[in-house]
KOLSE-422944 format. One record per residue (C-alpha): residue number from 1; x, y, z. Coordinates in pm, 1 decimal. Layout:
<sites>
SITE|NUM|X|Y|Z
...
</sites>
This chain:
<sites>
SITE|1|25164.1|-1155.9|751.9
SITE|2|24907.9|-1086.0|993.8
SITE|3|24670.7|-843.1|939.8
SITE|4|24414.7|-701.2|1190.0
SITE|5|24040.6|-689.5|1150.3
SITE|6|24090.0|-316.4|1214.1
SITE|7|24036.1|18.3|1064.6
SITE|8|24296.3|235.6|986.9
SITE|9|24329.5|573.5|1079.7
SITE|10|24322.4|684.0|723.1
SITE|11|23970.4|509.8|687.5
SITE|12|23803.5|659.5|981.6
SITE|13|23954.1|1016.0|899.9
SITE|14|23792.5|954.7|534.0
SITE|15|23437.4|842.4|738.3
SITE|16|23438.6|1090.9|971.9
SITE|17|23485.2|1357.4|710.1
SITE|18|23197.9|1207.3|480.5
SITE|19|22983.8|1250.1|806.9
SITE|20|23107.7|1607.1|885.6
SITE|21|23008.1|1701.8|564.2
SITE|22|22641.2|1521.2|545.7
SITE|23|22614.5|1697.8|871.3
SITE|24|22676.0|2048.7|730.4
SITE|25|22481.1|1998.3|433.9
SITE|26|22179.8|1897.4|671.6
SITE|27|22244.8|2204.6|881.9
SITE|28|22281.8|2420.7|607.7
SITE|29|21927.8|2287.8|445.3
SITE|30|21759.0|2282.7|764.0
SITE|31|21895.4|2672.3|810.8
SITE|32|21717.6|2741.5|447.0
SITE|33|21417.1|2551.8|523.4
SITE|34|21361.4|2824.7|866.0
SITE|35|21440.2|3101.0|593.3
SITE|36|21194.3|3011.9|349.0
SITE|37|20917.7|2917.0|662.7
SITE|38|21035.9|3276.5|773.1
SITE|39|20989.6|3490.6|479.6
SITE|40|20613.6|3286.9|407.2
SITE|41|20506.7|3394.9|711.5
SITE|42|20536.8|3729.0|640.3
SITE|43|20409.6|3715.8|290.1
SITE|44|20092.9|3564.6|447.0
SITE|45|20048.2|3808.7|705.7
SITE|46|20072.3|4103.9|428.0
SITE|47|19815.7|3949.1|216.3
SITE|48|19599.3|3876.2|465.1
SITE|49|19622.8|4236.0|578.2
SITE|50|19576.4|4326.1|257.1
SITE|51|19246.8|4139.9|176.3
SITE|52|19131.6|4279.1|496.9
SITE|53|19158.7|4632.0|387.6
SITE|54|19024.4|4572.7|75.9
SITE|55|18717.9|4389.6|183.1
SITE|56|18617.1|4669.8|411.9
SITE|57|18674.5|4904.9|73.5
SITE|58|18449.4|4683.2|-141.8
SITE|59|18172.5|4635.0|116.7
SITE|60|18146.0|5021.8|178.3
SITE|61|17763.8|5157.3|74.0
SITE|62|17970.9|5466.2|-21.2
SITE|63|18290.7|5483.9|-188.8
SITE|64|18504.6|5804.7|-219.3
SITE|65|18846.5|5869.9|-407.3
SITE|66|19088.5|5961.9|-163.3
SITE|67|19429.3|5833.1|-28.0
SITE|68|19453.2|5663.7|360.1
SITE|69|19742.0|5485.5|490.6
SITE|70|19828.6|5365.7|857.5
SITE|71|20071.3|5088.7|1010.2
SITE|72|19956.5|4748.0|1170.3
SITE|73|20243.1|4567.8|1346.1
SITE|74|20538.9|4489.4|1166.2
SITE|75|20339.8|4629.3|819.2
SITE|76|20291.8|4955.8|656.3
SITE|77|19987.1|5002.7|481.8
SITE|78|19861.8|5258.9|181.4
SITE|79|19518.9|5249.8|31.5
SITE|80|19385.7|5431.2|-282.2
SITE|81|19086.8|5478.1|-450.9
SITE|82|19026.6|5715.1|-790.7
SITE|83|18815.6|5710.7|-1080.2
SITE|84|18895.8|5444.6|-1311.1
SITE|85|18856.3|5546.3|-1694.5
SITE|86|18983.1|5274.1|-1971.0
SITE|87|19196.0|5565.7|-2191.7
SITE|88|19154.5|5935.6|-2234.1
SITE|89|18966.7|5954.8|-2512.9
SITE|90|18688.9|5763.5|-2366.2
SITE|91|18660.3|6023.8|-2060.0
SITE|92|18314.4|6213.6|-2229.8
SITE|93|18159.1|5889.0|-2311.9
SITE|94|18188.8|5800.2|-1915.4
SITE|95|18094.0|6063.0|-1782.7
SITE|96|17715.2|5993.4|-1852.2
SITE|97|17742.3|5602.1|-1845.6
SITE|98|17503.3|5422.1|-1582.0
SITE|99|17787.1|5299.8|-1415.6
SITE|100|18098.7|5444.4|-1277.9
SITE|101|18402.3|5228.7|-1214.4
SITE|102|18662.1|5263.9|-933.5
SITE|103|19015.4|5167.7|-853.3
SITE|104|19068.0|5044.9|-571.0
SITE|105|19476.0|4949.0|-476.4
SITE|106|19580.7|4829.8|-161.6
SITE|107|19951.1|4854.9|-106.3
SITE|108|20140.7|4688.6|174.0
SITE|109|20521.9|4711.2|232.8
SITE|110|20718.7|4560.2|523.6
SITE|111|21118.4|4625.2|622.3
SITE|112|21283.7|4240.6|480.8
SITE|113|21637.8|4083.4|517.1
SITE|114|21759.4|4233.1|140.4
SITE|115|21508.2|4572.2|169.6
SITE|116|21195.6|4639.7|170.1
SITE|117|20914.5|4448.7|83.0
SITE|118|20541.9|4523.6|-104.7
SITE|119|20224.8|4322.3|-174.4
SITE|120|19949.8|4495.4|-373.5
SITE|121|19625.4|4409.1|-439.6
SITE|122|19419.1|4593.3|-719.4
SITE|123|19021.5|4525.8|-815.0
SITE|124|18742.4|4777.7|-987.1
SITE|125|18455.7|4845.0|-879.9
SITE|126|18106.1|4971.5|-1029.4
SITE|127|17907.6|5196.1|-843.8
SITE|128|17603.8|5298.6|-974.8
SITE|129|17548.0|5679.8|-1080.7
SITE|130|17269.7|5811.5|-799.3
SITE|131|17100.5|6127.1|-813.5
SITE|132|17222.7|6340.2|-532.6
SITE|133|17005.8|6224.9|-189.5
SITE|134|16825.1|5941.3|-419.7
SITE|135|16839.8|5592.1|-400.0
SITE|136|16760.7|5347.8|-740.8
SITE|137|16422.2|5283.2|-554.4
SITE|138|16343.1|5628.4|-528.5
SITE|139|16396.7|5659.9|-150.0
SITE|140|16537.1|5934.6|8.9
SITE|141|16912.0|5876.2|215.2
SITE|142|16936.4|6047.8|575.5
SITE|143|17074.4|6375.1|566.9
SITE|144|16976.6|6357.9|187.9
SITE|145|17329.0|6193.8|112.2
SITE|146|17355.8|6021.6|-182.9
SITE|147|17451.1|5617.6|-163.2
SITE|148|17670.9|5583.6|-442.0
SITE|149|17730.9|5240.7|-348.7
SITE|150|17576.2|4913.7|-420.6
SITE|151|17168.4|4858.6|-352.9
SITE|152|17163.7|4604.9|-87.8
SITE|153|17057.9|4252.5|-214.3
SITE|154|16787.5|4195.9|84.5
SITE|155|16582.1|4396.2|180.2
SITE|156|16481.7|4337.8|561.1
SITE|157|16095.3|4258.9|609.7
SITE|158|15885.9|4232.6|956.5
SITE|159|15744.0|3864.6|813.7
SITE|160|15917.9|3564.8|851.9
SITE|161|16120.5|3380.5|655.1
SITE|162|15935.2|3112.4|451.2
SITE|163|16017.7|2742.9|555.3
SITE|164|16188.7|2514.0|274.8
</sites>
């Protein structure tokens, strides 16, 4: 008998299908790995915004309760700031503490593949009770307004700053 050093057609139908389907599993991973890149990217970009709007909340000399909202881009946007009070019972005893504490919530929300989206971002912060038109110092705020936000940590001077 003499035998060829040949494949048969039942062995390359056998490799060919092991390759087709490495080949589609590759595809299909490579498809899931642009998915995942996709949806990150627009995770980032709503946290980013997010910080953003919450940064310019924080560093505010003034901070008010109120409700804004607006639309960057792709994202929707909703900000919110109340009175913060740890339970109801404890509403009296606040309301002549030193300090009052705020809420601040940023809420962002963008149209997905499977619905919509959110990211929220929620801090407190203290603001000092002020006399109305007077500072901690004792100074007096233009237009009499009072600051009701944080004193600010320097104080700019005419002299120069001392070398180290």
């Amino acid at each position: 008998m003499n035998r060829s050093k040949a494949f048969t057609l039942i062995e390359v139908l056998v490799a060919v299908s092991i390759l087709g389907a490495g080949v589609a599993l590759v595809m299909g991973l490579f498809a899931g790995g642009l998915n995942l890149a996709s949806t990150s990217r627009e995770y980032v970009g709503a946290s980013l915004l997010a910080q953003e709007l919450m940064v310019e909340r924080l560093a505010a000399y003034e901070l008010a309760e109120g409700e804004e909202d607006g639309e960057e881009g792709e994202y929707e946007w909703g900000v919110t700031i109340e009175r913060y009070y740890r339970d109801d019972d404890s509403v009296e005893n606040e309301e002549n503490a030193p300090l009052l504490l705020y809420e601040v919530a940023v809420n962002v929300t963008w149209p997905g593949r499977l619905g919509e989206k959110t990211y929220e971002l929620v801090t407190l912060r203290s603001v000092e009770r002020r006399e109305e038109g007077v500072t901690p110092g004792g100074t007096t705020l233009p237009g009499g307004e009072a600051g009701g936000g944080r004193e600010p940590l320097v104080m700019p001077t005419s002299e120069p700053r001392p070398s180290r």
